[in-house]
N, C-alpha and C positions, 0 to 999 in steps of 0.2 A: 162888566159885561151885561149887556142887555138876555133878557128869557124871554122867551116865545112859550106858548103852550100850542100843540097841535092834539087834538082830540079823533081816534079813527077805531075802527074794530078791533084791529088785530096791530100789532107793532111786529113786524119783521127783521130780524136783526142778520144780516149776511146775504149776498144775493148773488149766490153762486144754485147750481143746478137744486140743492136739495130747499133752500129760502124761496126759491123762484119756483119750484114747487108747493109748497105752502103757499106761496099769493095765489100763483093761478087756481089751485081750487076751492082758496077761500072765495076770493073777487067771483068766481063764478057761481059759488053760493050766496051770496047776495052781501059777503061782506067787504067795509072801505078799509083798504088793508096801505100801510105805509112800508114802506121799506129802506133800508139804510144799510151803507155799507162806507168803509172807511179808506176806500183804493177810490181811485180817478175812474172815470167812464173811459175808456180805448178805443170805443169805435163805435160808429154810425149806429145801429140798433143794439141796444144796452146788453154787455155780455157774451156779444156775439166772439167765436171762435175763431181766434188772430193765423188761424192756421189758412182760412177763407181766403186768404190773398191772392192773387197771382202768383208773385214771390217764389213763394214757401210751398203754393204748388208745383210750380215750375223745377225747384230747390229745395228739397227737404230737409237736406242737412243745413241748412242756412235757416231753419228754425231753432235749432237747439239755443244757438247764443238768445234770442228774446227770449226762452222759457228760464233760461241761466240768470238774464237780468230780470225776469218778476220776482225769482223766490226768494224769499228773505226770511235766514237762517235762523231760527229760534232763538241758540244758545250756541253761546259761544264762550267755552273756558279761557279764564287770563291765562293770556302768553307772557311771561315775565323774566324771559329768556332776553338779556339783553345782549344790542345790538355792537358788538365787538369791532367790527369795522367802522362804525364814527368817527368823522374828521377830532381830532381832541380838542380843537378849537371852541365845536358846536355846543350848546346848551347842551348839559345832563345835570342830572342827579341822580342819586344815590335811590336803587327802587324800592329802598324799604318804605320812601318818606310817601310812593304812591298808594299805601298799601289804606284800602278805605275808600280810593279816590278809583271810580270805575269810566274806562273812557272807550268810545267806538263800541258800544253800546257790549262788550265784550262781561261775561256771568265769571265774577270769581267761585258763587258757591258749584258750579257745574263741577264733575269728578269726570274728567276723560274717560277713566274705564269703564264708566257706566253710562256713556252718551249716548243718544239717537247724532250721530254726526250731521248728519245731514237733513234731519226734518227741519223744514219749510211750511211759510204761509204765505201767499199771496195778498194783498193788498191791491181790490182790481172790482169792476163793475165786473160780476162772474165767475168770482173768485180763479180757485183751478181750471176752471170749463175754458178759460182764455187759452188754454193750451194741453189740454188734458190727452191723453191718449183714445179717448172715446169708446175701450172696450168696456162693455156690459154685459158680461154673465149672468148668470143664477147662480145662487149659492148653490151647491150640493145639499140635497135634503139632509143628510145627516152628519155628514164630517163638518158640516160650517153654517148651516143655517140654526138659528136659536128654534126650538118646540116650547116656546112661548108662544105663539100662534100656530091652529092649528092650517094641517097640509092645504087646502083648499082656499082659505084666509091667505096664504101666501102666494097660489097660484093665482089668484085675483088682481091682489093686487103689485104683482110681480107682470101682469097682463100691463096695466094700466099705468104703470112706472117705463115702460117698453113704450106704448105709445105716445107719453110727452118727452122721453128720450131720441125717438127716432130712428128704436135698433133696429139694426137689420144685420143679415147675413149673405148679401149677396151683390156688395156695393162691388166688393174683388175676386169674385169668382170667375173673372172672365180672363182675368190676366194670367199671362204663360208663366212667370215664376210662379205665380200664386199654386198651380196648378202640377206644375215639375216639381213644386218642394213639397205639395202634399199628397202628391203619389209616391214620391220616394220613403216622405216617413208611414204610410199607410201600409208597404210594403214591410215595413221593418216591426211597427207596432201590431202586428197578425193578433196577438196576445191582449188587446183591451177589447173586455164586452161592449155592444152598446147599449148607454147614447154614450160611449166615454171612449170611444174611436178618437182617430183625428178630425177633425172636420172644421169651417171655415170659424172665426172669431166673431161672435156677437159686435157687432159695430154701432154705434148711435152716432151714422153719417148715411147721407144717398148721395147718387152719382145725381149730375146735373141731366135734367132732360136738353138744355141750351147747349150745352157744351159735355157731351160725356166724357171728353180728357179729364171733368175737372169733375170734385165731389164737393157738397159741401158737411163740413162738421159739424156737430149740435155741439152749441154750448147755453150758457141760461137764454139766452134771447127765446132759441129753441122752445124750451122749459115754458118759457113766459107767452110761446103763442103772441097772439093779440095786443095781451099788455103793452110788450115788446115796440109797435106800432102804434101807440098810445088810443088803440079802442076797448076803451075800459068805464066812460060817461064817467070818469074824472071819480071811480073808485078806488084808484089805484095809484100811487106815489111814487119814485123811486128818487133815495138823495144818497147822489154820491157824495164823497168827504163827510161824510158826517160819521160820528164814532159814538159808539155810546160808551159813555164814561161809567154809570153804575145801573142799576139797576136798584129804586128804591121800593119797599116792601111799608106795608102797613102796621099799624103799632106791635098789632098780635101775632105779627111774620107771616100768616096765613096766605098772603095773596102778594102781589106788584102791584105799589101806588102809583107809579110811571116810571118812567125811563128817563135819564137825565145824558142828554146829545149832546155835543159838539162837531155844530160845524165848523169843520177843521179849514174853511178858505177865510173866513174872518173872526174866530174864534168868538159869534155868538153860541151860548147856551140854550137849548130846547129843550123845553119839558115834554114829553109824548106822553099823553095819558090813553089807554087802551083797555078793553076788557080783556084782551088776552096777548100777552105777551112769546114770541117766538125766537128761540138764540140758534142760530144755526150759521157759526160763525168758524166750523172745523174743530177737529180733535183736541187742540189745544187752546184756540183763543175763546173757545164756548167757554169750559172750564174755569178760564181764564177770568171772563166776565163775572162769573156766578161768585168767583172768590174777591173780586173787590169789592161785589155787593154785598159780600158779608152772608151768601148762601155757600155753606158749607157743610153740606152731609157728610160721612165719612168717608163713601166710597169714592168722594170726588175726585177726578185723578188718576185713581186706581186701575188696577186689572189692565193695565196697559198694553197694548200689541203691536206692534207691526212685522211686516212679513221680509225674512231673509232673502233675500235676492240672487240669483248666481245667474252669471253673466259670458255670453259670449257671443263673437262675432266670426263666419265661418265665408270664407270666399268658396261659390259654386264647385262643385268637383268637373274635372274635366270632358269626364262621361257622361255629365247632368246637358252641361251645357249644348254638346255636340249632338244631343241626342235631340233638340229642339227642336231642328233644323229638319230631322229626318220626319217630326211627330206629325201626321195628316191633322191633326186638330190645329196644329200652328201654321199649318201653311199659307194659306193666305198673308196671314201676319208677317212673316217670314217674309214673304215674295214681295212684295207692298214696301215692307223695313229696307229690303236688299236692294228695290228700284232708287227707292229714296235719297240714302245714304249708303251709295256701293262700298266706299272705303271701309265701312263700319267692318271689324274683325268677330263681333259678339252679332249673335244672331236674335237678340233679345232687343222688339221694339224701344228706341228714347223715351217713347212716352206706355212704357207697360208700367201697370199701376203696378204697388209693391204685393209682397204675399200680404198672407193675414190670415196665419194658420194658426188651431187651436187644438193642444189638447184637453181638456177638462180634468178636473180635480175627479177622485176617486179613491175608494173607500182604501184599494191597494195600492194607490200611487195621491198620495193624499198633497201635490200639490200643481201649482194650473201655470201650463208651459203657453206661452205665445213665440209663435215663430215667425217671423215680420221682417218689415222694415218702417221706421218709425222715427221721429223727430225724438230725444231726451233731453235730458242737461250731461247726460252722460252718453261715452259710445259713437262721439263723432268719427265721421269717414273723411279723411285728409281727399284733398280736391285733387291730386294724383292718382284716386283710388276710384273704378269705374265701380258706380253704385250699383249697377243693374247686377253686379255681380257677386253680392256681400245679402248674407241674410243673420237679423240680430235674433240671438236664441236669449229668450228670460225664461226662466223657471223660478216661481212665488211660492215661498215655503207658507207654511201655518204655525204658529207658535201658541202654545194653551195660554191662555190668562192665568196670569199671576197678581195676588196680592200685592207684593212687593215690587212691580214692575209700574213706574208713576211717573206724572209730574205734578211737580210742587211748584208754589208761587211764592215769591220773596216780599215779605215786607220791608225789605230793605232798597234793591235795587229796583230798577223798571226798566223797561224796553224804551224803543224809538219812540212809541206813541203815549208813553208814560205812562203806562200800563203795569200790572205787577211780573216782572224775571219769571220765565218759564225757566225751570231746571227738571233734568231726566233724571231717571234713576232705571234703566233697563239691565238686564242678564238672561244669558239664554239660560233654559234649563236641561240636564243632562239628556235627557230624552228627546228635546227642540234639537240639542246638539248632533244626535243619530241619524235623526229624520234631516239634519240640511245634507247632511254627506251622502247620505241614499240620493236626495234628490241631486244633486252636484252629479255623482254616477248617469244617473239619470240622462241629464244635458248632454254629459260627451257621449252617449250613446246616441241619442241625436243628431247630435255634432257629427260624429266619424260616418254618417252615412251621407251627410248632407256636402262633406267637403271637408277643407283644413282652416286652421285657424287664422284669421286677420292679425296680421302682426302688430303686439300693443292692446290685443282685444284677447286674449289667451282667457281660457274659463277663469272667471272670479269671483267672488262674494262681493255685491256695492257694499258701499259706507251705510250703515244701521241710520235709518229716515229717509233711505232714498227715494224707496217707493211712493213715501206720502201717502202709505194707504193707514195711518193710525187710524185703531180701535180701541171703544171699551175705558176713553176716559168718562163718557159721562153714560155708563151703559143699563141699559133695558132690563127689566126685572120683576120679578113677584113680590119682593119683599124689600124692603127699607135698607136692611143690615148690610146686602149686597150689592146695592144698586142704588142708580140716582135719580132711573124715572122708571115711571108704569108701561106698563104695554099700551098705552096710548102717546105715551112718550113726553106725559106730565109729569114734573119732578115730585118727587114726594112732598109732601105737607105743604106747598104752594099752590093755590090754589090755578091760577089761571098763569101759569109758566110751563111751557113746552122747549123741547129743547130737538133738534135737529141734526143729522150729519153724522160721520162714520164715527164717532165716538158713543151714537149711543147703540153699536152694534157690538152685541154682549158675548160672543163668542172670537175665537182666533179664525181668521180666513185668510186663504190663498190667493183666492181670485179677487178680481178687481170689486171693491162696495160700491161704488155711485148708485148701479141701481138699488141694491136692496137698501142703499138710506133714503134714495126717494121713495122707496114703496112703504117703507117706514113712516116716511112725512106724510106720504095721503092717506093714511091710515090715521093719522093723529089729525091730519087738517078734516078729515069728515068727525071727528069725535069732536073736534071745537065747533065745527056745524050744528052736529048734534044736540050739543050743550045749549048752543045759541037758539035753537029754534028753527031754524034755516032749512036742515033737512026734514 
């Protein structure tokens, strides 16, 4: 194999919304920043949000299957249940003689009872953002925000994380469900102080000024601004396929001597040499990196989280609907829908954009309800099923950090990319256990006002990873013993390595992280400014 060295300020490793925040406010502090990621580019400006289509506008449940084929499932326990219906003709053998021998990329050490089933990573020019849900809260000051920074520090740059996201709150406040389902639970919720009412979903999307049937979605492109459009005077790089293989360190461990690449289209090797190195490659493939490199603190891993899920799908109540028709705020809409399409039996315009109601997290109801309608990998609507009349209820629990809640990397086995076996080690703990059935109450009390249940869609708990919101494996800290980077989000005793992305968010949360990991990142990318000179 041929090596190349490439020499630049910063090395960027992942280029989903929290990497692509690091470039854009490095490059605009004056440094040559590269960046790399190990998925294919998807589309026209690098990143950009697969949900932008026509398609998937026009169709939203004909999104789920692309988000269903990006994610590629961590861990997966051998199945070694054989296959009893085989012709007896067909090759077998005996499954002991497999036993050693790991195939379809499937983790003998994973222990079922103790899995994230379902976490996922992407492999993609913007990582998640290619399809993300695009809600953006704030943490709640004190049930979920770390007091490692103080209140002002976070109001700042929770500001500034807001405007390279693109949040807004008002992309679907104009639409008649949006608006029906958030009178009805407002009606019912009398009991929450504010700001912890119902009120619309923090969104990082706008409506189109060309076309307002249509929104567009933020995903890294967003993030990346300029870059994105290649005006950056050739400061700035981005290479898809390329993976970093390790990360090497200097004799005395103190620092990263460079990055050691593979571009994965012709299997040349790249040496990247940098003065500051950036991993922000998600909860588990960050981690992931750090332990082939042979960085290994002991919190690595560690204090793992994500958040329980309970789930349902509720068809309008009949009184909701009928009552549209009579409401002076919908008339127009109404009259206009009804000239249109007189057949139409539902009074609710083809093109009303969906709800996007929110309740927020709080101190007496400590987990974060969104009441929508929305693209998943889970929760499809059968195309017999009129959408306009189906609204999806999630309610996101919080689970404390636990020591013992991890994942490990195998020196034995390895992934697709030849990387070292992610294996989970998650348990709720009895007190997680109390708070998901309150909140689960919770939901159907939402539920029975809003209507009955979609049949198939009955209140549930997802599969443990569903969310993709992991925390806390490489998480933020004061001190060495319990954590794996500083409040500037440099790992301990390396010098010039930064790490990125919802795992270095040190506490359990409900609501959705993207932003509070980018406000995380700009907070770390002005301290490598700082470092550097630049500011």
């Amino acid at each position: 194999m041929s090596q190349n060295t490439i020499r630049v300020d910063t090395l960027v490793i992942g280029s989903g919304p929290v990497g692509s925040a690091f470039a854009r406010e490095l490059v605009e502090g004056g440094h040559h920043v590269c960046m790399i990621d190990a998925g294919a580019r998807l589309s026209r400006r690098p990143g950009e949000h697969l949900k932008n289509s026509f398609l998937y506008q026009r169709n939203l449940d004909l999104f789920s299957s692309v988000i269903r084929g990006h994610l590629h499932v961590l861990s997966v326990p051998s199945d070694r249940e054989p296959v009893v219906t085989l012709d007896p003709a067909a090759y077998q053998v005996d499954l002991d003689r497999y036993r050693g021998f790991v195939q379809n990329n499937q983790n003998p050490e994973q222990d079922p009872a103790k899995h994230l089933t379902a976490a996922a990573a992407v492999y993609a020019v913007g990582g998640m953002a290619t399809h993300w849900t695009c809600a953006t809260p704030r943490h709640h000051p004190s049930v979920e925000r770390s007091g490692l920074l103080p209140p002002a520090e976070w109001d700042s740059l929770y500001e500034a994380g807001e405007r390279l996201l693109n949040t807004r709150t008002d992309a679907f406040e104009h639409s008649v469900r949006h608006q029906v389902v958030a009178d009805v639970l407002r009606s019912e919720y009398t009991d929450l102080p504010e700001p912890y009412g119902v009120r619309n979903l923090p969104l990082a999307v706008e409506r189109r000024t060309d076309n307002p049937r249509y929104v567009r979605w933020t995903g890294a492109d967003t993030v990346l601004g300029p870059l994105a459009d290649g005006h950056h005077d050739g400061t700035f790089n981005l290479l898809a396929e390329h993976l970093c293989r390790r990360l090497v360190l200097s004799a005395d461990g103190s620092a990263v001597e460079y990055a050691e690449v593979q571009d994965l289209a012709d299997s040349r090797t790249l040496r990247v040499e940098a003065a500051h190195y950036v991993v922000a490659c998600g909860a588990v493939l960050t981690p992931q990196l750090l332990y082939v490199s042979h960085i290994r603190p002991e919190p690595l891993g560690r204090y793992l989280t994500e958040q329980p899920v309970a789930f349902c799908q509720i068809v309008l109540r009949q009184s909701i609907v009928d009552g549209i028709e009579s409401d002076p705020r919908f008339a127009d809409s109404v009259r206009e829908h009804r000239e249109r399409v007189p057949q139409d039996p539902v009074p609710i315009p083809a093109d009303d954009p969906e709800p996007q109601v929110w309740i927020p997290v709080s101190e007496s109801r400590p987990w974060h309800c969104q009441i929508h309608r929305d693209a998943f990998h889970y929760g499809d609507v059968a195309p017999n099923v009129d959408g306009r009349l189906i609204v999806d209820l999630r309610w996101f629990g919080i689970v404390e950090p636990s020591y013992g809640n991890r994942v490990t990397f195998s020196d034995t086995h390895q992934d697709v990319f030849g990387m070292p076996q992610p294996t989970f080690t998650y348990t709720l703990g009895k007190e997680d256990r109390v708070h998901q059935h309150a909140m689960m109450r919770d939901m159907l009390r939402a539920a029975n006002v809003l209507g009955g249940f979609l049949p198939g869609s009955e209140p549930q708990f997802v599969q443990p990873g569903l969310p993709l919101h992991i925390t806390g494996t490489t998480r933020m800290g004061d001190n060495a013993d319990t954590s794996v980077v500083d409040t500037d989000s440099k790992v301990w005793g390396v010098d010039n390595l930064y790490l990125g992305g919802n795992g270095v968010i040190p506490r359990g949360t409900a609501s959705n992280p993207t932003l509070t990991s980018v406000a995380m990142a700009l907070k770390s990318a002005r301290h490598i400014l700082d470092r550097s000179g630049a500011r």
